[in-house]
Each structure stands twice: as structure tokens, then as C-alpha cells.
SEVOBA-527801 format. One line per field, with one value per residue: x, y, z of N, C-alpha, C in turn; chain; residue in one letter. Coordinates in steps of 0.1 Angstrom, whole numbers, padded with zeros to 4 digits. Example, Ala and Ser with C-alpha at 12.3 -4.5 7.8 and 13.67 -1.06 7.14 Angstrom:
! residues 2
npx <- (0132,0128);
npy <- (-0057,-0022);
npz <- (0078,0071);
capx <- (0123,0137);
capy <- (-0045,-0011);
capz <- (0078,0071);
cpx <- (0132,0129);
cpy <- (-0033,0000);
cpz <- (0078,0079);
chaine <- (A,A);
residu <- (A,S);
! end
This chain:
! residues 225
npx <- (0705,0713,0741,0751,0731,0742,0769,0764,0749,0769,0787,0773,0774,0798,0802,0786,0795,0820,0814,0798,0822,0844,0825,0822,0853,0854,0848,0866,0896,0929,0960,0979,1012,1009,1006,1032,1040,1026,1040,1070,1084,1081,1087,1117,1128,1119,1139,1162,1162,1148,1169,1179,1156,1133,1132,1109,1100,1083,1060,1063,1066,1035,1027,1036,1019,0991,0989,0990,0969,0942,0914,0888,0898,0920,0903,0890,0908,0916,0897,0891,0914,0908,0881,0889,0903,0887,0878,0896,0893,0867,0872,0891,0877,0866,0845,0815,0792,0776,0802,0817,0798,0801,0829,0822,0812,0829,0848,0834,0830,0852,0870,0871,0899,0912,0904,0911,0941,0939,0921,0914,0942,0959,0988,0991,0974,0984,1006,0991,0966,0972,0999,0980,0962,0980,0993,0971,0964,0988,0986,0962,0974,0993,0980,0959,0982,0976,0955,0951,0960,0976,0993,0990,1013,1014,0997,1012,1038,1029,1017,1046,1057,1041,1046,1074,1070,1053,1065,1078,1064,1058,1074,1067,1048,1067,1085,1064,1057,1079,1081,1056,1062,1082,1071,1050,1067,1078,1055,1046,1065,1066,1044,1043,1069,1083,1102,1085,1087,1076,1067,1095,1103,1094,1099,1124,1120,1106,1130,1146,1137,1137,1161,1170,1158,1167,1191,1198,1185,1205,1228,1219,1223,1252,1260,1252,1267);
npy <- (0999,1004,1001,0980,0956,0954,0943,0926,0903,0901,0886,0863,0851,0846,0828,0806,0797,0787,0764,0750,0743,0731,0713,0702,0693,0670,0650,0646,0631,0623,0632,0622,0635,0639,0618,0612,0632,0631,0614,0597,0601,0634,0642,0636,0653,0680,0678,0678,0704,0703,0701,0694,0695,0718,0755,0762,0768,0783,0768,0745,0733,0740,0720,0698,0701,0702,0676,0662,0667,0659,0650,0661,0689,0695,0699,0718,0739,0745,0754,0774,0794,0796,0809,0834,0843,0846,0872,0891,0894,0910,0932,0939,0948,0970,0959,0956,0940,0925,0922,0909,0884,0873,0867,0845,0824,0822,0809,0788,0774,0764,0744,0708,0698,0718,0720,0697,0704,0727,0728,0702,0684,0689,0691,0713,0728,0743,0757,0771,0779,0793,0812,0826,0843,0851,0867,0883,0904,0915,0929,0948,0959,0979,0993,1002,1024,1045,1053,1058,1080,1072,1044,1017,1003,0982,0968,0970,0956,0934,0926,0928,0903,0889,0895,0883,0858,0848,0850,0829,0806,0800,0799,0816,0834,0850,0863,0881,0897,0906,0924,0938,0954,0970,0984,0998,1014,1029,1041,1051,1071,1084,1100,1114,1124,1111,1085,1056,1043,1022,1005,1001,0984,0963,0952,0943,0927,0911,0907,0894,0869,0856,0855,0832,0810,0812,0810,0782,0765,0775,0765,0739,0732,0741,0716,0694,0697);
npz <- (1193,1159,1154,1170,1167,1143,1152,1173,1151,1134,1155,1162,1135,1136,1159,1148,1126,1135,1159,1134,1117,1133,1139,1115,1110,1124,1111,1096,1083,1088,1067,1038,1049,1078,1093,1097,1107,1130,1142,1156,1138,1136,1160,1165,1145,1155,1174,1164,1155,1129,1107,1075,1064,1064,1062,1077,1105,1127,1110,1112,1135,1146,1135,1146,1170,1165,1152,1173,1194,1207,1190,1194,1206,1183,1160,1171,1172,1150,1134,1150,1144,1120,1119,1127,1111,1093,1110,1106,1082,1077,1097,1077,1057,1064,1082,1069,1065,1043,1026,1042,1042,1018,1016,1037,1019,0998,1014,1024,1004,0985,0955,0958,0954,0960,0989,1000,1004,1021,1043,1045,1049,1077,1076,1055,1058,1080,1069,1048,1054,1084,1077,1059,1077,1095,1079,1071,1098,1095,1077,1088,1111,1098,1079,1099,1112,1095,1100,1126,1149,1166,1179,1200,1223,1230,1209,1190,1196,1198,1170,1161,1167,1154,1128,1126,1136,1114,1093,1094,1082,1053,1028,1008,1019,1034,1017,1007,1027,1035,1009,1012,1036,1032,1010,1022,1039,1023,1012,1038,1044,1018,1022,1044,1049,1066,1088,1097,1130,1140,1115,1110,1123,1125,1096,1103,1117,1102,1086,1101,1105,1077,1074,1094,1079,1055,1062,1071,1047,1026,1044,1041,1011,1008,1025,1011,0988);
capx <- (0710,0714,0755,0746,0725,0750,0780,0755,0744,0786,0794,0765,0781,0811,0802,0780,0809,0831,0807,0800,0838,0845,0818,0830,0868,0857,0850,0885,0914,0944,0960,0994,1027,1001,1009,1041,1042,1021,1047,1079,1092,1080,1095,1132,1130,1120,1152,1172,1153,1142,1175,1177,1141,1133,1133,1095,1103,1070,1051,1065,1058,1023,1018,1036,1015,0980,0988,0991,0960,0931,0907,0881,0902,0924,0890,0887,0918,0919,0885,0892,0922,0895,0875,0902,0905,0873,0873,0903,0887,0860,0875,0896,0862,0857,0825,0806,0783,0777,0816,0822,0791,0812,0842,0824,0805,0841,0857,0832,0827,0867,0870,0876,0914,0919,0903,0924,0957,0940,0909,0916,0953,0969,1005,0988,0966,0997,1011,0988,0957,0980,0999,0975,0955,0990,0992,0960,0969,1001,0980,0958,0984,0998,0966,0959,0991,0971,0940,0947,0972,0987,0987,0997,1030,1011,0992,1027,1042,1020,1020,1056,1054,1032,1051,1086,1065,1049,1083,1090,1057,1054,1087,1059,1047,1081,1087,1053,1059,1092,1076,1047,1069,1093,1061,1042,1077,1078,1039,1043,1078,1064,1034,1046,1079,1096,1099,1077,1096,1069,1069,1106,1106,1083,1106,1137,1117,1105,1139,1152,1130,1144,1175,1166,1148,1178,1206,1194,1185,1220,1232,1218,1226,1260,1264,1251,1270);
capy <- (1007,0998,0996,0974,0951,0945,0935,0909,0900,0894,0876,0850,0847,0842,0819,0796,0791,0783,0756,0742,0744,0724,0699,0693,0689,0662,0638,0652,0621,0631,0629,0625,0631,0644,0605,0607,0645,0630,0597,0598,0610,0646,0647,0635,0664,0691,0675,0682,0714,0703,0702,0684,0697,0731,0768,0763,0768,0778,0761,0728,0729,0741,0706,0689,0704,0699,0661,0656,0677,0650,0653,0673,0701,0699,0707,0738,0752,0748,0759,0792,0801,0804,0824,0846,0848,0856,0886,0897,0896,0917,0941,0949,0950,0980,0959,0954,0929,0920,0916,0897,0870,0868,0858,0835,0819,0814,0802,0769,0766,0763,0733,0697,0699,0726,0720,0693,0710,0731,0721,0688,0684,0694,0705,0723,0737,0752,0765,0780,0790,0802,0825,0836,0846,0860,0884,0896,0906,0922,0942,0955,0967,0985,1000,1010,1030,1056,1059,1063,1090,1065,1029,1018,0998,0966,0962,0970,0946,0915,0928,0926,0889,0880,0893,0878,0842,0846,0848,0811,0796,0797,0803,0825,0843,0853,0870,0885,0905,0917,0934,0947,0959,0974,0990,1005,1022,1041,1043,1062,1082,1097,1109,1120,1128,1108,1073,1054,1031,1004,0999,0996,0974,0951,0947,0940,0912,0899,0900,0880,0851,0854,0851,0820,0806,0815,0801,0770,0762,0779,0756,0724,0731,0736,0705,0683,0698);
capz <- (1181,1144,1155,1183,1163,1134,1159,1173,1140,1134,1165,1162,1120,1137,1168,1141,1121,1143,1160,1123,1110,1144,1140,1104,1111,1134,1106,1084,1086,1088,1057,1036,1059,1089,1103,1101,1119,1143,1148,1168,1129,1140,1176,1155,1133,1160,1182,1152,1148,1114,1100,1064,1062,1056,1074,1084,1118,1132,1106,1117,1151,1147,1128,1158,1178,1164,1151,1188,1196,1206,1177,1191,1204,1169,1155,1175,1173,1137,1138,1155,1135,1105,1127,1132,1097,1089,1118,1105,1064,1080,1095,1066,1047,1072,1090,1060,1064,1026,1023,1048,1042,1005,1025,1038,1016,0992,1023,1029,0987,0979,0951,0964,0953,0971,1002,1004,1006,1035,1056,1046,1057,1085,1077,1045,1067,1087,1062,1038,1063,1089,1073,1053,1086,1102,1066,1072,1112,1096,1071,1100,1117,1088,1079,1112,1114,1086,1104,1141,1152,1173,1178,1211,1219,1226,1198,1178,1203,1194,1156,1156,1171,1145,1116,1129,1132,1103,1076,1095,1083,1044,1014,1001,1030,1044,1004,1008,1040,1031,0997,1018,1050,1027,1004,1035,1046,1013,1011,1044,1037,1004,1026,1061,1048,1077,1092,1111,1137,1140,1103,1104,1133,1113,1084,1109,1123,1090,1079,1106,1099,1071,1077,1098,1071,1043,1065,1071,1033,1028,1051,1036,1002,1009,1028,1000,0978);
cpx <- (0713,0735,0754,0743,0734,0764,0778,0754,0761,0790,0785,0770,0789,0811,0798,0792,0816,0826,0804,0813,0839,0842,0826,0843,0869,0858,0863,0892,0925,0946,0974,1005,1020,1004,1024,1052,1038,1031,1057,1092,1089,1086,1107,1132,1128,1136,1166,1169,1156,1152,1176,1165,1135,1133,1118,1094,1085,1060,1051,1065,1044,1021,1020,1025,0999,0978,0990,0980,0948,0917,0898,0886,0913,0911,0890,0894,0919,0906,0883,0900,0909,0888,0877,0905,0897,0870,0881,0897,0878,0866,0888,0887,0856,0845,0818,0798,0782,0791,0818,0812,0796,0820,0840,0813,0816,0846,0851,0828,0837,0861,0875,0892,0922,0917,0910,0939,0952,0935,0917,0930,0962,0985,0999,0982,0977,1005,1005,0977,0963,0991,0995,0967,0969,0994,0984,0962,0980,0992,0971,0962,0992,0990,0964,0964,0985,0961,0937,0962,0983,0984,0995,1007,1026,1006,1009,1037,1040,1020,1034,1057,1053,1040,1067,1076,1061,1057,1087,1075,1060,1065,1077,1056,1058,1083,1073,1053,1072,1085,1065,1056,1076,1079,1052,1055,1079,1070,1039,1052,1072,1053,1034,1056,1090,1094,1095,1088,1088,1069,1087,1112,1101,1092,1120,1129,1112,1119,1147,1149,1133,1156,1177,1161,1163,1194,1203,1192,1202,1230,1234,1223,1243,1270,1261,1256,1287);
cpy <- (0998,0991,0985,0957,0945,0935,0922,0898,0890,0881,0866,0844,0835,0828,0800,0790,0785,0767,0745,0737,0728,0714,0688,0682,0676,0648,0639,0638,0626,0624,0633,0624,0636,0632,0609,0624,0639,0619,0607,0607,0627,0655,0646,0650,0678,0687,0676,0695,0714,0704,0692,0685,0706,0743,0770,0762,0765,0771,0746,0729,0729,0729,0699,0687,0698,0684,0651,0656,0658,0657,0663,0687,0706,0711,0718,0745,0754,0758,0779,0795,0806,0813,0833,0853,0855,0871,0895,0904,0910,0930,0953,0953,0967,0978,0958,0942,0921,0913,0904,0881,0867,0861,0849,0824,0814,0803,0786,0770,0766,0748,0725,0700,0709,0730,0711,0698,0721,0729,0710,0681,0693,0700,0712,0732,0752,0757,0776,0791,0798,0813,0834,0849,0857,0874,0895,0906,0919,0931,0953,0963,0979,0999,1012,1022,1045,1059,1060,1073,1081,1054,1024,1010,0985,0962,0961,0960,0930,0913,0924,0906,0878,0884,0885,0856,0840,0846,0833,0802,0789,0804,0820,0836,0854,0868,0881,0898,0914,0929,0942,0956,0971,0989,1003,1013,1028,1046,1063,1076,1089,1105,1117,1121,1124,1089,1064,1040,1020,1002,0991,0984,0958,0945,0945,0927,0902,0891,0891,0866,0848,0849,0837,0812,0799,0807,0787,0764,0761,0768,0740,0721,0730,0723,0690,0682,0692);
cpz <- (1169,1145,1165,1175,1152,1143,1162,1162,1134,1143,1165,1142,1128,1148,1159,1132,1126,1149,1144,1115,1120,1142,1124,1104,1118,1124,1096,1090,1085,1075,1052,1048,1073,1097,1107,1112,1130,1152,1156,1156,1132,1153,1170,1150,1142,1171,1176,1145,1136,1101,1086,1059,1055,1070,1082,1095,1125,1126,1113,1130,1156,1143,1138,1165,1177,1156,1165,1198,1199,1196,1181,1194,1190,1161,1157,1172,1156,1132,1139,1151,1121,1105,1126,1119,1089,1093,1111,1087,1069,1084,1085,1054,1054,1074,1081,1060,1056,1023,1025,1049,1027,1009,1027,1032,1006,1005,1021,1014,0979,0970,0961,0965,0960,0986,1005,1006,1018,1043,1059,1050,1068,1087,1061,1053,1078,1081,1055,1046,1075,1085,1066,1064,1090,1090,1068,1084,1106,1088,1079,1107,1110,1087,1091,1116,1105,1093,1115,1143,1160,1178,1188,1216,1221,1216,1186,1185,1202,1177,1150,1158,1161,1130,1114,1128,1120,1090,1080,1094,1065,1036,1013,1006,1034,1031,1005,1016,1041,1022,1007,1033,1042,1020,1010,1040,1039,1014,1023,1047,1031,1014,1039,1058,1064,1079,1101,1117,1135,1124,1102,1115,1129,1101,1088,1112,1111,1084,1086,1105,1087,1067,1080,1088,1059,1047,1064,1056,1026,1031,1041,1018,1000,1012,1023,0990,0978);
chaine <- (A,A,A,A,A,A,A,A,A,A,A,A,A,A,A,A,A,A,A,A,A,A,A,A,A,A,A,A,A,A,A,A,A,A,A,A,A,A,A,A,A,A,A,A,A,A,A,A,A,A,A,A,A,A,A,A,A,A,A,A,A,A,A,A,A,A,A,A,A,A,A,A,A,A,A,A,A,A,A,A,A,A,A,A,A,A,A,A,A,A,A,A,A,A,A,A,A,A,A,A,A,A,A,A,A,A,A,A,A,A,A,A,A,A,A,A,A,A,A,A,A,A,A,A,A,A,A,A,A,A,A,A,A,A,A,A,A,A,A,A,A,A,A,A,A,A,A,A,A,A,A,A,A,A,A,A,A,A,A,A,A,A,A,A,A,A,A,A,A,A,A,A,A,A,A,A,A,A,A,A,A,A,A,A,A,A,A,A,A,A,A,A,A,A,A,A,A,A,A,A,A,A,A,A,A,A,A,A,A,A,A,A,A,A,A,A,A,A,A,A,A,A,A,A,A);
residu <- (X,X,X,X,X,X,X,X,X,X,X,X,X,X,X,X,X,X,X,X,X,X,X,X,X,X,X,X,X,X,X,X,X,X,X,X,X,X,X,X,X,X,X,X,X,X,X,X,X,X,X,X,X,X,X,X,X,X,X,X,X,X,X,X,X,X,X,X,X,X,X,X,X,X,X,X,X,X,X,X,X,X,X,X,X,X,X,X,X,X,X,X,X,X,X,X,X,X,X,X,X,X,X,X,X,X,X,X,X,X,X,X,X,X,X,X,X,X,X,X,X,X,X,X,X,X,X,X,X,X,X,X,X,X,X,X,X,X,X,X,X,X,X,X,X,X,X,X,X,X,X,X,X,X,X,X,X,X,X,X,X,X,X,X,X,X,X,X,X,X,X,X,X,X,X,X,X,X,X,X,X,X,X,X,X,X,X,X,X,X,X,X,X,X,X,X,X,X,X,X,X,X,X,X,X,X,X,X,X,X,X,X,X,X,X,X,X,X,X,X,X,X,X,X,X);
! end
């Protein structure tokens, strides 16, 4: 079938990408403070969870993690987060074919200066391509909530997950998700004249990463001062 045939047509997009992303990343250096994540300076700073640092909780452990990563599985995993980003671009394209070869034809023709701050380094990379990826995830779920009668307690279960980690990757992010959490809980007020729990569960877990995020800063500012 013609539905059949595009899916295919997607998951060989998506497989090829992923395979070429991969192969690329393999010749990437690490770069900027990505050494000194990967040294014995990045285990220090999660044993002091990251105090004197900043509230980037999970962002700074994903860099731990993938400056530790032996290069060719780094590659993949960074690899397949993009992937992920791409599926997710798509299906907020609602499956569009055209769209989504847009998507990805900006994705691999970003300028030099700015593929450096994300392909090209690894704690940029964790900050800016991962929560932009964990936004899209949260917007999906949002969405979703309008166009299925009912969305079932795992998917709102892993959604919530992801919007609670995702306020502790990026300042920006964290601000981002509040305004949209908060936006979507009026959005669906004015039109259902009531309140949805998983939305408002969403914007309890953003706000605690927040919180997390805000004390800590809090924190340090105080104690310099």
C-alpha cells in the first residue's frame, strides 16, 4: 500500500542518517572543556554534584557520560539522539514526507559556527541538541492530548520523565517549558472548560527542575556574596 511504502521510504531516511551521522562523528575531536569533562575534573564536580557550577543537572552528566563513551558508541548515541529528533520533527510535520526531507536537509547544512557549538562539541551538544529533542517529545505529548480522547498513563508516565529532565538540561529550556506547560493548560481550559491532570502534572515536574535548578544558583550566589 501507498501507507506502507511511505513508512519504509521514512525508516530507510532515518536508518541512512543515522549510519552517516555516526560515521561522521567518528572523525569529530572532542573539543573546548569536553577534555576536561572527560578528566578526573568531571567525576570532582558530579561528587560535589556540580556545586560552584551550575543547575545543569542532567545536562552535566550526559557530558560525563558520553566523554567516557568509547568513540564509536559516543558516535551512535549521539547519532541516535538526532535520529530521534528528526522522528520526532516528523511526526510533528504530521508524516509529511517533503517536511521532513526540509528538516533534514537544514539539520546536516547548519553554518560552520554553529555546528560547532553542537555536532561539533560535546557538552554543547548536551545541552542545546538534547533539549531541543526532549521539547519536541514534550510538545508531542501535548498535542496528542487534543487529538486522541485518551492518552494512556504510560506514554504520560515517560512524558512526564522527560519534561522533569528536560528543565535540568538548558537555563533556556527549563523557561521554555514552563511558558508552554503553563500555555497548553489555558489553551485546554478555554476549550474543554476544565483541567487536564496530565498537563498539570507536566508543569509540577517542570517546576521542580526548576526549583532544583533556581536553588542551587540561589545558593551559590548567596555564598559569594
Amino acid at each position: 500500500s501507498a501507507a506502507s511504502d511511505v513508512y519504509k521510504r521514512q525508516f530507510w531516511i532515518l536508518i541512512i542518517f543515522f549510519v552517516l551521522f555516526s560515521i561522521w562523528q567518528l572523525w569529530v575531536p572532542e573539543a573546548l572543556d569536553d577534555w576536561r569533562w572527560g578528566s578526573e575534573v568531571g567525576i570532582m564536580r558530579l561528587k560535589t554534584w556540580f556545586e560552584g557550577y551550575n543547575g545543569r543537572y542532567f545536562g552535566d552528566i550526559l557530558v560525563i557520560v558520553l566523554t567516557r563513551l568509547p568513540i564509536v558508541l559516543r558516535s551512535m548515541a549521539i547519532s541516535g539522539i538526532m535520529t530521534a529528533m528528526l522522528y520526532l520533527i516528523y511526526q510533528l510535520t504530521e508524516y509529511k514526507i517533503l517536511s521532513f526531507l526540509i528538516c533534514v536537509f537544514f539539520v546536516v547544512n547548519i553554518p560552520t559556527s554553529l555546528m560547532s557549538q553542537t555536532y561539533g562539541w560535546v557538552s554543547g551538544f548536551s545541552n542545546f541538541c538534547v533539549s531541543a529533542t526532549m521539547i519536541l517529545g514534550f510538545l508531542l505529548y501535548h498535542i496528542s492530548i487534543f487529538k486522541e480522547k485518551k492518552v494512556s498513563k504510560l506514554k504520560t508516565g515517560i512524558s512526564m520523565i522527560n519534561a522533569f529532565l528536560g528543565s535540568l538540561v538548558l537555563e533556556n529550556s527549563t523557561v521554555y517549558l514552563i511558558v508552554l506547560s503553563i500555555a497548553f493548560l489555558i489553551i485546554y481550559g478555554v476549550q474543554y472548560k476544565k483541567l487536564h491532570k496530565g498537563m498539570l502534572l507536566h508543569l509540577i515536574m517542570v517546576g521542580i527542575g526548576a526549583v532544583s535548578y533556581t536553588h542551587l544558583r540561589a545558593h551559590e550566589t548567596l555564598r559569594h556574596l
